[in-house]
C-alpha positions as CSV (number, residue, x, y, z in Angstrom):
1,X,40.0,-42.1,14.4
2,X,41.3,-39.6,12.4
3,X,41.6,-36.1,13.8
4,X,38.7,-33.5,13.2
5,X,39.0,-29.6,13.0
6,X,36.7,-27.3,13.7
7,X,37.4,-23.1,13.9
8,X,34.6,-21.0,15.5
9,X,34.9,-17.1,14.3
10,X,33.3,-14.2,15.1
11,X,33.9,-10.8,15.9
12,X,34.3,-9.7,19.5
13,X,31.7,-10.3,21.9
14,X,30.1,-12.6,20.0
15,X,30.2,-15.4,22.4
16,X,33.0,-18.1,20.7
17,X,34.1,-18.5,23.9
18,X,30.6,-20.4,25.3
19,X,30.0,-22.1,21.9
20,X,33.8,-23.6,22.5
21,X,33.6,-24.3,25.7
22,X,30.4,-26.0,25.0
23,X,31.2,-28.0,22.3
24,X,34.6,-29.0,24.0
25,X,32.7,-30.7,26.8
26,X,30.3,-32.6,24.7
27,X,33.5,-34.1,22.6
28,X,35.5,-34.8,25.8
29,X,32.6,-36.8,27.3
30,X,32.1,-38.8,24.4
31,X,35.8,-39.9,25.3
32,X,37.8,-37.9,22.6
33,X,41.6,-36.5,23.3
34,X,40.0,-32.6,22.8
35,X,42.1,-30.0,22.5
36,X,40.4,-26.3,22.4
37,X,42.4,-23.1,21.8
38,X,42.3,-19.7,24.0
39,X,40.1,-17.4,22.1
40,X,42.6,-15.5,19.3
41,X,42.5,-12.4,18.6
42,X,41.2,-8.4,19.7
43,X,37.8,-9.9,21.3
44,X,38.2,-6.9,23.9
45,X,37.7,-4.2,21.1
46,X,35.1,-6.1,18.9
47,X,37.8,-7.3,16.4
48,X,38.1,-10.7,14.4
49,X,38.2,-13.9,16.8
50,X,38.9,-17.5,16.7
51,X,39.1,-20.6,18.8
52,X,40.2,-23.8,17.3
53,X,38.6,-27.0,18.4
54,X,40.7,-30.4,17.7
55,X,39.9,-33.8,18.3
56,X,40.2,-37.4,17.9
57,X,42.1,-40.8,18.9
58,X,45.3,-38.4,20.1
59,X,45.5,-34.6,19.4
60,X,49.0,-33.1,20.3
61,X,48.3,-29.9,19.4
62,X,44.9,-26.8,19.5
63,X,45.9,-25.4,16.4
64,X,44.5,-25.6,12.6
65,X,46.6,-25.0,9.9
66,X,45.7,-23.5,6.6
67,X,44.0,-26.1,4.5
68,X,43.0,-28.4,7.9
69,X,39.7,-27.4,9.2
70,X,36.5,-29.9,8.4
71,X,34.0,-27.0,10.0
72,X,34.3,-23.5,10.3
73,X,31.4,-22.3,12.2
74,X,30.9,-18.5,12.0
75,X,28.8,-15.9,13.4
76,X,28.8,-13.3,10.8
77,X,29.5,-13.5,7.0
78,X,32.5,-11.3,6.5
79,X,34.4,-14.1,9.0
80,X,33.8,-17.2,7.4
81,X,35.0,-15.4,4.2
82,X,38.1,-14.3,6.0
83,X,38.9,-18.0,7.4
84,X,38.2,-19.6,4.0
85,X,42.1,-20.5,3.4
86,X,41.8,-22.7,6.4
87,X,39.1,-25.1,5.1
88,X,39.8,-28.1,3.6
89,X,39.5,-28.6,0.0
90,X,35.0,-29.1,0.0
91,X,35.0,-28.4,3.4
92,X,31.6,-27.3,5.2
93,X,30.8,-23.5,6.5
94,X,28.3,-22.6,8.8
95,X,27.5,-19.2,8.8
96,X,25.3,-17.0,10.3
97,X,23.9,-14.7,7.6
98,X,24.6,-11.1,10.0
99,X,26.8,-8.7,8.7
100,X,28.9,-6.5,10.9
101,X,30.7,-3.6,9.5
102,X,34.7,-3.8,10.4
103,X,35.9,-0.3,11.4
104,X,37.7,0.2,7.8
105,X,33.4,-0.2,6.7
106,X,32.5,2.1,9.4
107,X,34.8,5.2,8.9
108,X,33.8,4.8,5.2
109,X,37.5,3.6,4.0
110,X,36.0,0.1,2.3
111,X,32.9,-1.0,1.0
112,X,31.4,-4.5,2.8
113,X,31.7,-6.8,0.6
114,X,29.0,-8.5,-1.6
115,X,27.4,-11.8,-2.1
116,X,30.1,-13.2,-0.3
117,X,28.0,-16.9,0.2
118,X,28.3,-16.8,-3.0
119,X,31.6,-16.3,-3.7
120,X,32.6,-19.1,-0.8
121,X,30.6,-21.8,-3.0
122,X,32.2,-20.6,-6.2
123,X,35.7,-21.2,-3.9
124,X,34.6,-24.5,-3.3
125,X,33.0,-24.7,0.2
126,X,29.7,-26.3,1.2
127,X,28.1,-23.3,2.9
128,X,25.2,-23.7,5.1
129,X,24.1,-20.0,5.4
130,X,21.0,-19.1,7.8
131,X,19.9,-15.9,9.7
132,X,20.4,-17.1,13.2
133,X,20.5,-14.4,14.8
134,X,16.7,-14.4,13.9
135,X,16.4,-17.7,15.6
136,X,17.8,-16.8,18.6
137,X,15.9,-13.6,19.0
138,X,13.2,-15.9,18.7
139,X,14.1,-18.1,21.3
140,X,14.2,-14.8,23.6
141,X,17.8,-13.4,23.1
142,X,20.2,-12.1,20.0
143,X,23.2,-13.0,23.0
144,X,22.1,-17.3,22.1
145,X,22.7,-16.6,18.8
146,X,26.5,-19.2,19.8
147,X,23.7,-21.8,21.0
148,X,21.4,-21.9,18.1
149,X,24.8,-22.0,15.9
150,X,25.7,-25.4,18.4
151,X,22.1,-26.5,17.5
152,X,23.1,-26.8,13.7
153,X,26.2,-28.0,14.5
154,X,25.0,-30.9,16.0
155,X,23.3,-32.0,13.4
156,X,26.7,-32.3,11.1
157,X,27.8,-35.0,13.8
158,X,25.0,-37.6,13.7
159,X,27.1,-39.8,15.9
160,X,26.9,-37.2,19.0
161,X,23.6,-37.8,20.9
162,X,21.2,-35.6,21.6
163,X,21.7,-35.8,25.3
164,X,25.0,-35.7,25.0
165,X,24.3,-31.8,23.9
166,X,22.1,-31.4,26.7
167,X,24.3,-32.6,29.2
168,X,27.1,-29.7,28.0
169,X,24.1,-26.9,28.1
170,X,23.5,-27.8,31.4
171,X,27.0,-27.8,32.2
172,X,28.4,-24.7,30.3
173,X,25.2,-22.2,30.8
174,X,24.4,-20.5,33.9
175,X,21.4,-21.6,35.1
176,X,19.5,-18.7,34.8
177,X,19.8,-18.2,31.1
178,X,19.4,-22.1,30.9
179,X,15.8,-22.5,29.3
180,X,16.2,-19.5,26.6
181,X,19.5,-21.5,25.6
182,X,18.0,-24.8,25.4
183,X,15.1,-23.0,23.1
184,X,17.7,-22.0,21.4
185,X,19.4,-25.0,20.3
186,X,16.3,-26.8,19.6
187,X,16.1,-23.8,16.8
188,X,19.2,-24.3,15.3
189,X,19.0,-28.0,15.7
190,X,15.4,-27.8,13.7
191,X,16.0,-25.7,11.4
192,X,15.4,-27.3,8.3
193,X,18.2,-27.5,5.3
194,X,16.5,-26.1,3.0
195,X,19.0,-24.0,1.3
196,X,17.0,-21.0,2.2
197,X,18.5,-18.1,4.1
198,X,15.7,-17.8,6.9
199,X,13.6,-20.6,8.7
200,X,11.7,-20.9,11.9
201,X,8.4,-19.5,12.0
């Protein structure tokens, strides 16, 4: 099969590192050559990260090239928008509708910028915008807000059964947080595509 590419981005914090490690386990066990990138970027002082996620028939290499990734998965708008070069011409964005204010936003040297879903469409990106965060404070914590983005996820890869998630839940998340995570998924997973900007209850 022909390679897939998929960049999860965030800011710091954020938990890319689960949601990679996560959905590196579910692709390995579904017999995939996987290759998954450290986490890039200034995670330790709540800057911009990114983890690449590679797989298929035979992957040589973690890294995505500008113009290469299928899926870029983000947890906050301002990402996605700042990883756009990297999708493929029509490519899909997931994107959690947050907004975190960069330190330029904060200190009052740059505005945030606005209607930035918008502007990714306009680009030329299928953009699947929700407020997640929502959903996972729903499901008991904002920290599952990387699981209920998985939850979506999964439903973009039709050929990846459900157990198969479960399997790499119960494999990636400590126990103890293991039922608000699996509440969580099932939220993103549900969430109906709608084309509205909230859902759940």
């Amino acid at each position: 099969m022909d390679t897939k590419n998929i960049m999860i981005v965030g800011v710091g914090g954020q938990g890319t590192l689960l949601a990679s490690k996560t959905l590196g386990y579910v692709l390995l066990h579904q017999g995939y050559d996987v290759k998954v990138s450290e986490v890039h970027g200034m995670s330790q002082r709540g800057g911009s990260v990114v983890t690449y996620v590679r797989w298929g028939s035979r992957v040589y290499s973690p890294v995505i090239d500008k113009g290469e990734a299928d899926l870029i998965l983000s947890f906050e708008e301002l990402e996605a928008a700042r990883w756009l070069e990297y999708l493929k011409p029509g490519g899909q964005i997931i994107t959690n509708t947050q907004q975190v204010e960069p330190m330029p936003v904060i200190i009052g040297a740059a505005w945030y910028p606005e209607n930035l879903i918008e502007k990714m469409r306009t680009a030329g990106a299928q953009v699947d915008a929700v407020d997640f965060l929502a959903l996972a404070e729903q499901a008991g914590s904002a920290k599952a807000v990387n699981i209920v983005l998985l939850g979506r996820l999964s439903t973009y890869f039709p050929e990846i059964s459900y157990e198969s998630w479960q399997e790499a839940i119960d494999a990636c998340v400590p126990k103890k947080f293991l039922e608000l995570n699996k509440r969580a998924f099932e939220l993103g997973r549900n969430c109906e595509k709608n084309g509205q900007e909230t859902c759940g209850e």
